[in-house]
Structures are given as C-alpha cells and as structure tokens.
PATI-914371 format. One record per residue: x, y, z of N, C-alpha, C in turn; residue number from 1. Coordinates in steps of 0.2 Angstrom, whole numbers. Example, Ala and Ser with C-alpha at 12.3 -4.5 7.8 and 13.67 -1.06 7.14 Angstrom:
// PATI-914371
   n.east   n.north    n.up   ca.east   ca.north   ca.up   c.east   c.north    c.up   seq
       66       -28      39        62        -22      39       66       -16      39     1
       64       -11      35        68         -5      36       64         0      39     2
***
This chain:
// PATI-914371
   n.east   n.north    n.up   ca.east   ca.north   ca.up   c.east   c.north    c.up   seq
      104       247     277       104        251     272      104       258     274     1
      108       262     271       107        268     272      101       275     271     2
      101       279     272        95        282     271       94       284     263     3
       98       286     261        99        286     253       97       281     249     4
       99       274     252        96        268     249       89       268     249     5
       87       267     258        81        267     259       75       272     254     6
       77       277     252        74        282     250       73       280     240     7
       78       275     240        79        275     233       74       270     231     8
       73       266     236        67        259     235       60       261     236     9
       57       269     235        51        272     236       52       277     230    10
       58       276     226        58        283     220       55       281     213    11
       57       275     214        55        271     207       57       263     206    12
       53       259     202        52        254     201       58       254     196    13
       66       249     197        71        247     191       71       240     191    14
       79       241     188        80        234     187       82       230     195    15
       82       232     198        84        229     205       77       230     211    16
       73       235     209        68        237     214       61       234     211    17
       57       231     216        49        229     209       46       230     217    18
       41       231     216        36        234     221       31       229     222    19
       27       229     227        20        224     227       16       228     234    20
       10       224     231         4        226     238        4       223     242    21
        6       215     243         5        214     247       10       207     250    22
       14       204     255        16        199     256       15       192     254    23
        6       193     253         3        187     251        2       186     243    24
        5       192     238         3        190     233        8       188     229    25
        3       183     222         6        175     221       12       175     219    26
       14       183     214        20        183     211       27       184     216    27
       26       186     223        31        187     227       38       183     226    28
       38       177     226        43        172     226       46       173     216    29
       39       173     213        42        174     206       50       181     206    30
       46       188     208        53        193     210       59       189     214    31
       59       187     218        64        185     222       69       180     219    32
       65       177     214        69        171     210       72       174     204    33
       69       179     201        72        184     196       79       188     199    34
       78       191     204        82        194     207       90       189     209    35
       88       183     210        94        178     212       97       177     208    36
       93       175     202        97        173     194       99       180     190    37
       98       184     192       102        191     189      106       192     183    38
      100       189     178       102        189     171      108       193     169    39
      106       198     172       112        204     168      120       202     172    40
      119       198     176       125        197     179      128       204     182    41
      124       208     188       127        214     189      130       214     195    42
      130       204     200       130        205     205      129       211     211    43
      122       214     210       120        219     214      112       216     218    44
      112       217     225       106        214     225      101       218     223    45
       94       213     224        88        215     223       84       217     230    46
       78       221     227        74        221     230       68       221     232    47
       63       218     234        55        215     232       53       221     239    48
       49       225     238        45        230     241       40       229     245    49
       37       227     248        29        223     253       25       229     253    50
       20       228     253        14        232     255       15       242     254    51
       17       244     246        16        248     244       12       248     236    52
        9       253     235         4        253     228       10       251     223    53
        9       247     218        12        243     210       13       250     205    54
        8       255     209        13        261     204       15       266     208    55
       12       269     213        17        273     215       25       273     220    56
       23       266     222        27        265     229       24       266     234    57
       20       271     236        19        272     242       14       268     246    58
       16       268     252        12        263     256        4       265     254    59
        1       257     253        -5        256     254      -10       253     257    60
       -7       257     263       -12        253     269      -14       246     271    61
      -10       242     267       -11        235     270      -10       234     277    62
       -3       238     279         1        236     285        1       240     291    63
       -6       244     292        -6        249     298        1       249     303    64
        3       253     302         9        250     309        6       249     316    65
       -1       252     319        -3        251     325       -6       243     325    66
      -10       241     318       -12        236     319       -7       228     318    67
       -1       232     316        -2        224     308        4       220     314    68
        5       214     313        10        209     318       12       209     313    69
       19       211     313        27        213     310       29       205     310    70
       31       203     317        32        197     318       29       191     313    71
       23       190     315        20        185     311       21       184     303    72
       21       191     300        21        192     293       29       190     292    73
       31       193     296        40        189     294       41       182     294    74
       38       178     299        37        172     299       34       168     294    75
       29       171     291        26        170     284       30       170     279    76
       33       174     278        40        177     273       45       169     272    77
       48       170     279        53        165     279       50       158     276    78
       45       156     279        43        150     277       40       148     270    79
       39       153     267        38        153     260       46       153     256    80
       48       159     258        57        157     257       59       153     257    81
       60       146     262        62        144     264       59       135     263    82
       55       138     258        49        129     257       52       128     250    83
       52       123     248        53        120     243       49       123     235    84
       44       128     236        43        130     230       47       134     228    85
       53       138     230        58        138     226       64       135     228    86
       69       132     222        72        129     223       78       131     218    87
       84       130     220        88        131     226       89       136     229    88
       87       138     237        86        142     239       90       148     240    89
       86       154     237        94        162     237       95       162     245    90
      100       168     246        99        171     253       95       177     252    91
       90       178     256        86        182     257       87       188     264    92
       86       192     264        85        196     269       79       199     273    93
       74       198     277        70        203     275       69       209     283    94
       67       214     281        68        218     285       62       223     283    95
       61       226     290        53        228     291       56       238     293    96
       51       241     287        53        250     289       45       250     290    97
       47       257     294        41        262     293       40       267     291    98
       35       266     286        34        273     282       26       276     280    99
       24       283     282        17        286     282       13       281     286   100
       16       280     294        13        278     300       10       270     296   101
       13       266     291        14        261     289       20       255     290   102
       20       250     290        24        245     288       24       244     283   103
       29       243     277        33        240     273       39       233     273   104
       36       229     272        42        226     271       48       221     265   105
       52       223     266        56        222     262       62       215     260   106
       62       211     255        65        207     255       72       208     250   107
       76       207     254        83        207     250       88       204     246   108
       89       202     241        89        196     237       94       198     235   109
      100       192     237       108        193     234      109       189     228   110
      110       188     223       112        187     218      114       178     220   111
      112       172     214       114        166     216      118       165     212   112
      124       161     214       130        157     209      130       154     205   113
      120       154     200       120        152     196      125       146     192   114
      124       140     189       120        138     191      122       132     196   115
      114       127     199       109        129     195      104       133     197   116
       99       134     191        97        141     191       90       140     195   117
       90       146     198        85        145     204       78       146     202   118
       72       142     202        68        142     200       59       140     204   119
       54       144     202        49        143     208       45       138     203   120
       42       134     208        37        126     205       40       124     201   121
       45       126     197        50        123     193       52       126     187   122
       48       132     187        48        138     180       55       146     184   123
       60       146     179        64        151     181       62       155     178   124
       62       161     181        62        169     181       68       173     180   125
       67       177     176        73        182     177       71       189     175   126
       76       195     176        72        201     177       76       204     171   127
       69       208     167        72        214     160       69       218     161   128
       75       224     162        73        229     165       67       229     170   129
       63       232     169        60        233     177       54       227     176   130
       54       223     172        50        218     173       53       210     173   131
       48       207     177        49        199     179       45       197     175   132
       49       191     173        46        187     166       49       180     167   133
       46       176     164        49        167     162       53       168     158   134
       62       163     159        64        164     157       67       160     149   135
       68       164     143        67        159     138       73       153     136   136
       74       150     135        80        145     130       84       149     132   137
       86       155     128        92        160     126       95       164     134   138
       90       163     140        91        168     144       93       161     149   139
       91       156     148        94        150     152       99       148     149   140
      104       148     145       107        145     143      115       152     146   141
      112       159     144       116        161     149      117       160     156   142
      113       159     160       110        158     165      118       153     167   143
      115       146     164       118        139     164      127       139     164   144
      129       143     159       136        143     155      139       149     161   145
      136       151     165       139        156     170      145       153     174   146
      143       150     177       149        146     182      153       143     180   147
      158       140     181       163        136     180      161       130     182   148
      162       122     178       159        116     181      162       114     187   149
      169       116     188       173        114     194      167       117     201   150
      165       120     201       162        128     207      155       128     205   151
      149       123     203       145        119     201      141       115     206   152
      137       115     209       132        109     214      137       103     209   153
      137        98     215       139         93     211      133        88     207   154
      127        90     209       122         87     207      120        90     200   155
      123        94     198       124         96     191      129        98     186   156
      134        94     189       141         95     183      138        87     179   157
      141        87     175       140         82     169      144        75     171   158
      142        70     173       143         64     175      148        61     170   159
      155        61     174       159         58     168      158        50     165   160
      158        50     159       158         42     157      151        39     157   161
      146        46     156       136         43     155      136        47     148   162
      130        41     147       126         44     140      122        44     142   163
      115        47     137       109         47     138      109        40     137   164
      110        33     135       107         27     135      107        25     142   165
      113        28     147       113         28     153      106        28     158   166
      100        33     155        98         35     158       90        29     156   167
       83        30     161        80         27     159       75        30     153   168
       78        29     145        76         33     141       68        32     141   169
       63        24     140        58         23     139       55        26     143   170
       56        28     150        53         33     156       51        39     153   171
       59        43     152        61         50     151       58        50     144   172
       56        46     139        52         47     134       45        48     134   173
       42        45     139        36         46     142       33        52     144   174
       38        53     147        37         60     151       38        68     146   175
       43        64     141        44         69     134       35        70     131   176
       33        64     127        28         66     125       21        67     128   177
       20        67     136        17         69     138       16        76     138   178
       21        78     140        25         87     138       20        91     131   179
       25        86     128        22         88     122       15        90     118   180
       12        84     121         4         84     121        3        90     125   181
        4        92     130        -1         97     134        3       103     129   182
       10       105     127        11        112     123        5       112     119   183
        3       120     118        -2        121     114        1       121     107   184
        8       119     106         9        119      98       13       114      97   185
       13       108      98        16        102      98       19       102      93   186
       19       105      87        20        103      80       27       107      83   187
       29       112      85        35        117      87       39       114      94   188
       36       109      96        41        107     103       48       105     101   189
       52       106     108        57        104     107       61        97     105   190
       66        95     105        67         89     101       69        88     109   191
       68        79     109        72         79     116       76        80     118   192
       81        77     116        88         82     120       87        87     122   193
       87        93     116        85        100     119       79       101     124   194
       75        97     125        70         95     129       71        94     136   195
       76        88     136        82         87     143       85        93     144   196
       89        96     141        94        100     142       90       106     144   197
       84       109     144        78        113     147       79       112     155   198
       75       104     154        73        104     161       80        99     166   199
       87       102     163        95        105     164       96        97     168   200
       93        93     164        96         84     165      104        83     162   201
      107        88     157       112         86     156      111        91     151   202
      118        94     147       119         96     142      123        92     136   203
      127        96     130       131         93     126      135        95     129   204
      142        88     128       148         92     131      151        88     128   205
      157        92     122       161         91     117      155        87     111   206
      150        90     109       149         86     106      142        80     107   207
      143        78     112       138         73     114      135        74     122   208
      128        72     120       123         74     127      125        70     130   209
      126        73     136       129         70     143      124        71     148   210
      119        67     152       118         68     159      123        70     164   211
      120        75     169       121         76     174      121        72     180   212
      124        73     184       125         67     190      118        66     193   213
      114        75     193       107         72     199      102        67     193   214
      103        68     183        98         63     181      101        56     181   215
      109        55     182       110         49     182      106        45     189   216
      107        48     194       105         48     202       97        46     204   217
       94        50     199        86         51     199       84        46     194   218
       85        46     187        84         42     181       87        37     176   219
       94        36     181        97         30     181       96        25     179   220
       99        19     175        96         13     174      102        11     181   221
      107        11     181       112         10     187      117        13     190   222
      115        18     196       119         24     196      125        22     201   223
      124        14     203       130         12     207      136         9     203   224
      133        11     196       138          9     189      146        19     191   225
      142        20     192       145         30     192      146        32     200   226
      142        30     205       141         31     212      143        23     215   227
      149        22     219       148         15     218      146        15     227   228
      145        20     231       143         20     237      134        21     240   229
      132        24     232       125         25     233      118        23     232   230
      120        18     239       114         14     242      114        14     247   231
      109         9     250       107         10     256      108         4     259   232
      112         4     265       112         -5     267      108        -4     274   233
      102        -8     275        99        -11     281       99       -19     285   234
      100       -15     290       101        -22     293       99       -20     301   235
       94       -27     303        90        -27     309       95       -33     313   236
       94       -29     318        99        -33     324       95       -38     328   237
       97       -44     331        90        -46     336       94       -45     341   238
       93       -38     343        98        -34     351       98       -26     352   239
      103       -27     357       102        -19     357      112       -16     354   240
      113       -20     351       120        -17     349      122       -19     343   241
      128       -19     341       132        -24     335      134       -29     338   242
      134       -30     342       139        -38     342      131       -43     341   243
      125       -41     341       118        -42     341      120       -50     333   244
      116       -55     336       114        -57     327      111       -53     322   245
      112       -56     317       106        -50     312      103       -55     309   246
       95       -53     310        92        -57     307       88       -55     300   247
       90       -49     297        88        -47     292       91       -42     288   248
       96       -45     283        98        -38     281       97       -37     273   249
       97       -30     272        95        -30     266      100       -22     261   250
      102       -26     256       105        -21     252      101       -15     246   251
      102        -9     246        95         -6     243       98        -3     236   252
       97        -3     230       102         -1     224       99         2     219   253
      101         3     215        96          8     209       94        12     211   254
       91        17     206        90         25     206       86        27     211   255
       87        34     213        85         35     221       78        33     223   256
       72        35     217        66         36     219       64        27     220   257
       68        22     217        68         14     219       71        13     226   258
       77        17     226        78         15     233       73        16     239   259
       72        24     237        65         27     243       59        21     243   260
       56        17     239        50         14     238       53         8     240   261
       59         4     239        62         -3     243       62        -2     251   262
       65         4     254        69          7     258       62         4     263   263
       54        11     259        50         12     267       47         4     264   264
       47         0     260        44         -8     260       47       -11     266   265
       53        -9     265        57        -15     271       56       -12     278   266
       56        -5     278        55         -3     285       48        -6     288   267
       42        -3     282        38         -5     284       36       -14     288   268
       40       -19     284        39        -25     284       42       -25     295   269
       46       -22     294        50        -25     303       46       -20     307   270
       42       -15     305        40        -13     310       33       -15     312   271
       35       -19     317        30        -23     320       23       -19     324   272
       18       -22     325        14        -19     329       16       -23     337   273
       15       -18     343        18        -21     350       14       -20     354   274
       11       -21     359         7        -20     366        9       -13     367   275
        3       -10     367         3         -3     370       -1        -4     375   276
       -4         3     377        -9          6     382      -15         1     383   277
      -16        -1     389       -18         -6     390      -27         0     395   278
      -33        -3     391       -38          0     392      -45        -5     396   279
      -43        -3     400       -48        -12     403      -47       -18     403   280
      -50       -21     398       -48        -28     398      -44       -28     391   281
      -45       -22     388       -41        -22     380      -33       -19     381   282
      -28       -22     376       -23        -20     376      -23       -17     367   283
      -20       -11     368       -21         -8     360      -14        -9     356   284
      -13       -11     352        -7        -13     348       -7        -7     345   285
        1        -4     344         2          2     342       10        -3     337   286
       13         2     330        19          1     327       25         4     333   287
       31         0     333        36          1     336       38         8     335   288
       39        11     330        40         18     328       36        21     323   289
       33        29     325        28         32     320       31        31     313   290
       28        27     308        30         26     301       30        31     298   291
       27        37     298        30         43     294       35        47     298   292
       38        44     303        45         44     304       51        45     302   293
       48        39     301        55         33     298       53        35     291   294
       49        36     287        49         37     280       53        43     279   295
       49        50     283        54         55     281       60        55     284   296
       64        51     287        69         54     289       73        50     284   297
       71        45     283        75         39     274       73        46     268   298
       68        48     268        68         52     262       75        59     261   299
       75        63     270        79         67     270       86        64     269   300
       88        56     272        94         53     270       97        54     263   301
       91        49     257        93         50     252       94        56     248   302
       91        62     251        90         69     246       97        72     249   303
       98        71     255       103         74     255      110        72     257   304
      112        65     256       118         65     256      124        66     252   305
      130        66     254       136         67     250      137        61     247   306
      136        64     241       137         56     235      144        57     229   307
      148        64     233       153         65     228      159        63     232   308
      158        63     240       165         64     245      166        55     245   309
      163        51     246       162         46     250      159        40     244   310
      161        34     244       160         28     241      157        23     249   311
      155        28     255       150         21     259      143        23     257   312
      141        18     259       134         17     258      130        22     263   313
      124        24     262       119         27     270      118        20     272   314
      115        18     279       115         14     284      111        14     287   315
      105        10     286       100         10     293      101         4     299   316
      103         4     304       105          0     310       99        -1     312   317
       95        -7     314        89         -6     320       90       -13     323   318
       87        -9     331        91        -12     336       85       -13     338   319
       83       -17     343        77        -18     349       75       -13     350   320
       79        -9     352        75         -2     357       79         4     352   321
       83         4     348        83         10     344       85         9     335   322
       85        12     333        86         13     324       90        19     323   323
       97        17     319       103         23     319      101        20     310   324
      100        29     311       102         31     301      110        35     301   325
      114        33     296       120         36     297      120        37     288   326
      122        45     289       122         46     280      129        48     281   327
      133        49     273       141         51     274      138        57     272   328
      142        62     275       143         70     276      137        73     283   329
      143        78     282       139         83     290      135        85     286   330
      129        89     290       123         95     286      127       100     284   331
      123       102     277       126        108     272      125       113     272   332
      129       117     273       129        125     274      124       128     279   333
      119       131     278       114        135     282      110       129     289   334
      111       122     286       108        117     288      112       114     293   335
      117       116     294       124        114     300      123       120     303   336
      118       124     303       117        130     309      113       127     314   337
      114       127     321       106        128     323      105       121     324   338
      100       119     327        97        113     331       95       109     322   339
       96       103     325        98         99     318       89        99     313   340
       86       102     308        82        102     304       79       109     307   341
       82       113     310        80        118     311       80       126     303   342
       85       123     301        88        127     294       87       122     288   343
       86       126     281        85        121     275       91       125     270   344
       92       119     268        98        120     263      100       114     260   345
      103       113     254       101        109     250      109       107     247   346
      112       103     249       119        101     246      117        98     239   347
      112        96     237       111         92     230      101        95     228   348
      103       103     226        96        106     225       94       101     219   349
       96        99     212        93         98     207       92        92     210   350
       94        86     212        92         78     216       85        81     219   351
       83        86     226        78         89     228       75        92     223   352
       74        97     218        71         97     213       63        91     210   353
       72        86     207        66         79     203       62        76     208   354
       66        75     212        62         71     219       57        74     220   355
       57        82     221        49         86     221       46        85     216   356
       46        84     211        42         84     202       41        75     203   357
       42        72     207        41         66     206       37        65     214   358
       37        68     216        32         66     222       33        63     227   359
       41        63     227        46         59     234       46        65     240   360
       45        71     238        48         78     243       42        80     244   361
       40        81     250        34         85     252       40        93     251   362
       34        97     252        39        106     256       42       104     260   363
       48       107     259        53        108     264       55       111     268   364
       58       111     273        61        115     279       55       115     284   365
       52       107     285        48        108     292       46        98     296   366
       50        95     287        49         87     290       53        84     296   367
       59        87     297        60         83     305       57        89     308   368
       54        95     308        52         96     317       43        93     314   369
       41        90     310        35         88     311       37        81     314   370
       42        77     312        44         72     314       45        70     321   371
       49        76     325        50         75     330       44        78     337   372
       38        82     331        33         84     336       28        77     334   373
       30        73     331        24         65     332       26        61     337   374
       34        60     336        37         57     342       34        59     348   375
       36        67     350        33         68     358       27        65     358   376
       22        66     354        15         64     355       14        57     355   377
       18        53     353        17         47     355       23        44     360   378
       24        49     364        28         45     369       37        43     367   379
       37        46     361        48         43     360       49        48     364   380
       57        48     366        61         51     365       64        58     361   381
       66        61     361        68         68     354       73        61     352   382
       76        65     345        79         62     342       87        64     342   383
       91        60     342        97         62     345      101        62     336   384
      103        66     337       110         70     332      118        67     332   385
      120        64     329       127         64     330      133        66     322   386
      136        70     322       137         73     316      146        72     317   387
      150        67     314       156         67     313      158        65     306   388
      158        67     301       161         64     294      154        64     293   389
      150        58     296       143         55     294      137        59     300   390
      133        61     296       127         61     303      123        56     304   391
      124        57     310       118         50     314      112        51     316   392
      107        49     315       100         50     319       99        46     321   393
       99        43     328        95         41     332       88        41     333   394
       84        36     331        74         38     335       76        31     338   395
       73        33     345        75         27     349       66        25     352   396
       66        18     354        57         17     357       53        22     361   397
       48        23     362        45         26     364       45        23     373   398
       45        29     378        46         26     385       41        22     387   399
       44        20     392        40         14     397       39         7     393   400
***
C-alpha cells in the first residue's frame, strides 16, 4: 500500500474500510465476508482494520508495539481465516503497520467470484454503505445471478436431468419444518422451494426447481444415477501388493454422508487389534492403524474429490503393511502449494459447507497435520503423498 492508502484506512470508516478493537472480536470474520461478496460489485478490495477505537480509528492500545507478539496474532488471523467457519474461503491478506508507537493490524480482503456466496457458520454478510449486515433474499439473489454458470464451482451449477423428487424430499422436509418452528414467525416462512433455494440447494431454471450437484451429492436419493464414478470402492488385500488375493471387497454407493458412515464401518471392521508393546508378562493390543486416521483422511477423500473431471471411483487399497487411498484429481488451488494439507482450499465449497451443517467436517485446515502428528506418536511412518491425475495417500504400519 501506498502512504496515501495507508493514511486513508485511519481517515474514515466507508464502504470498503470498517474498523474494529480488537483481532479477537466476534464480528471480525462477519466484515471479511461482507468485503468478499462485494454486493455493490466494485471489484475493489476491502479492508477490516485491528486494534484501532470503532469510532475514531485511532489506535487503541490493545497492541503496544513494545509488548504485543505480532507474529502470534498473525497466526491467530490465519487460522481463523483459514477454518471452516467461513466458507468458501476469500483471499485474504494480512499485514501488520505501525502507528502512535502501536500495532495495527490489517486484513485485506479481495473481492470473491461470487457465487457461491461466501458465508460465516453459514449466515452471509454483505456491506451497505459503511455498515455489515445479514444478507437479505433480494441481496442474495444478486449475489447468486453474478457469475455465469459455465465459471461456477461445479458443486453449484444446477445438475443436469434432476428434480427436486431427485433428492431425499422426506429428509429435506424435516429439516424444512424444523426451520420453521424455531422462525419466530412461522406463519411468514418461506415456502420450500424458496426455502431450498435460500439455503442455494438449487434454483428454478427455465421454470422448474432444479438441484444443484453438491444437493444431489449430499441429499441424493442416487447420485450414482448423475455421478456415475461417485463411490468408493474398497478392497483388502491378504499381502503386500496387487497380485495379493482379496479377501474383502466392498463397493460404497449413495449420497456422500452414507458413503462416510459405510466407508469408517468397513474400515473400522479390518482394522484389527495386533501385539504391541510387550510390558512384563503382558502384551498390549493396540488397532493396526490410529482410526481417527483413517476416518479423516476418508472424510477429506469424499469432501474433496473431482466428481466433474472423472467417472473412477476413490479407492481404498489395504495391504498387510500399508493402505493406499487414491481420489481422482490433484489438490486444488492454494492446497497444491506446499507440503500436502499444509494449505486449505476447497474444490467443491458447497459439498464442504453441508458436510459441515451435517456434522461430517470438523474445522478445517488442520486434520491431516493432526493426523500425521498421531501417527508419529504412535510410531507410523509420515504419510507419503503421491499426486498424478489422482492423489495417493499412503499410511503405512507403524515401525518395528
């Protein structure tokens, strides 16, 4: 930024500038997601201001610059950026000035290709005039018609050849009237459609409600009817290769959150308990591989595979001494930087979205290195990466 700039994010509060006290406070992420979806379409970034007073601008001694760890609070930043309570992730910037022997820090928020539209715990924000607000029907629906379907996450263009019968209505009705009852004016709720089309499961197109591919994916009665590659085929080897017999194999089918609940059933079923650490006269039986392992590295499989490029299956392999997951597609965008789960990015945000509202996704941007720091603890191997067309993950036995 220039000095002109800099000086213009301490002059006044607009449509692009909102101030705050402090990096911990709760609205931080609300601006940041207002600033992304840039109702007014000015393609111009925003700015969210740290640790100056909400009416003058001026620093507010939260941040001594002698005392405060710059470092650590940046770290803070990112990881809040960067987690699952906003979804789909803007590019953010953030960068740390100093002013009247304070720190300020500031986050830089570029404009998102809306849609879809980016939203925190699930509520989207947009900015008027110099105030951040929930956004209504009329401000989402501009939001939504912005992009061209072609230039669309795939997980929200409109799934050719579904209807809403497609989907599992007696579910999605559930969850309608449930809604319902907590609105404090139920008698005013939306109709369902318009209800779905809110919470951006599909719109009308030419006429008739169509789901979206991530509702047919997520609330499908048969998404292999539309996806004809999106399941999960596992098969236990008795070996250490392919040319191994198989003594179990198993095909995983129906909407993802079935597949995830089939998926860690079966894993859980072959993973044996073994002879571990032998303590006296006692030998302690320990699981072949940490099962919150294997659960989230199946979870990160399904949330993020290529389900527009490819008609193969994902593929769990396990061997004697190791277990190959292979999903079709390399890691997406920010997430093919960098040591593999080291970045978070989301090839299919609306898929990750429901999967969060449904209680399949923990926070994001931290489950393979929590994964890979269980491993070292119990003695595996790190996990080996292999990314051609398909990513491979190898978790191989623990030594000795």
């Amino acid at each position: 930024m220039t000095p002109e700039d800099v000086e213009a994010l301490f002059r006044e509060e607009t449509a692009h500038v909102e101030w705050k006290e402090s990096a911990e406070a709760k609205d931080v992420l609300d601006a940041v997601c207002a600033f992304a979806n840039d109702l007014a379409d000015s393609k111009r970034e925003g700015y969210v201001v740290l640790g100056v007073h909400a009416r003058t601008g001026r620093p507010c001694g939260k941040y001594p610059r002698a005392t405060s760890n710059a470092d650590e609070i940046q770290q803070r930043l990112v990881s809040l950026i960067s987690s699952t309570k906003i979804i789909p992730h803007p590019v953010v910037q953030i960068e740390t000035l100093e002013r009247e022997d304070q720190l300020v820090f500031v986050l830089r928020v570029q404009p998102y290709a809306v849609p879809p539209v980016v939203k925190v715990n699930g509520t989207p924000y947009v900015r008027v005039g110099t105030v951040t607000q929930r956004a209504n029907d009329a401000q989402l629906r501009r939001l939504e018609e912005r992009r061209p379907i072609h230039h669309q996450p795939f997980d929200v263009r409109p799934c050719e050849g579904a209807v809403a019968d497609d989907l599992d209505v007696p579910l999605l009705s559930a969850k309608y009237r449930a809604a319902r009852e907590l609105d404090g004016d139920p008698d005013t709720f939306l109709p369902f459609e318009r209800w779905l089309t809110q919470r951006e499961l599909g719109r009308p197109v030419n006429g008739t409600w169509t789901p979206n591919n991530a509702a047919v994916l997520v609330y499908g009665l048969s998404p292999q009817s539309f996806y004809s590659g999106a399941y999960i085929d596992m098969v236990r080897y008795a070996g250490d290769d392919y040319d191994a017999p198989i003594s179990v194999r198993q095909t995983i089918t129906g909407p993802l959150i079935e597949q995830l609940k089939q998926a860690w059933t079966v894993l859980d079923a072959l993973n044996l308990d073994v002879a571990g650490e032998e303590r006296g006269i006692q030998t302690s039986l320990t699981a072949m591989f940490p099962a919150p392992v294997l659960k989230e590295l199946i979870r990160n499989m399904v949330q993020h595979r290529d389900y527009a490029a490819t008609r193969a299956p994902s593929r769990v392999a396990w061997f004697d001494d190791r277990i190959e997951l292979s999903n079709p597609g390399a890691p997406y965008g920010q997430a093919a930087l960098g040591k593999f789960g080291e970045h978070s990015e989301y090839r299919n945000p609306k898929v990750t979205q429901l999967l969060l509202e449904e209680g399949y996704v923990e926070r994001a941007g931290r489950g393979v290195r929590r994964a890979e720091a269980l491993l070292a603890r119990e003695g595996h191997p790190p996990l080996e990466i292999e990314t051609n067309g398909f990513t491979t993950v190898t978790v191989r036995r623990r030594r000795g």
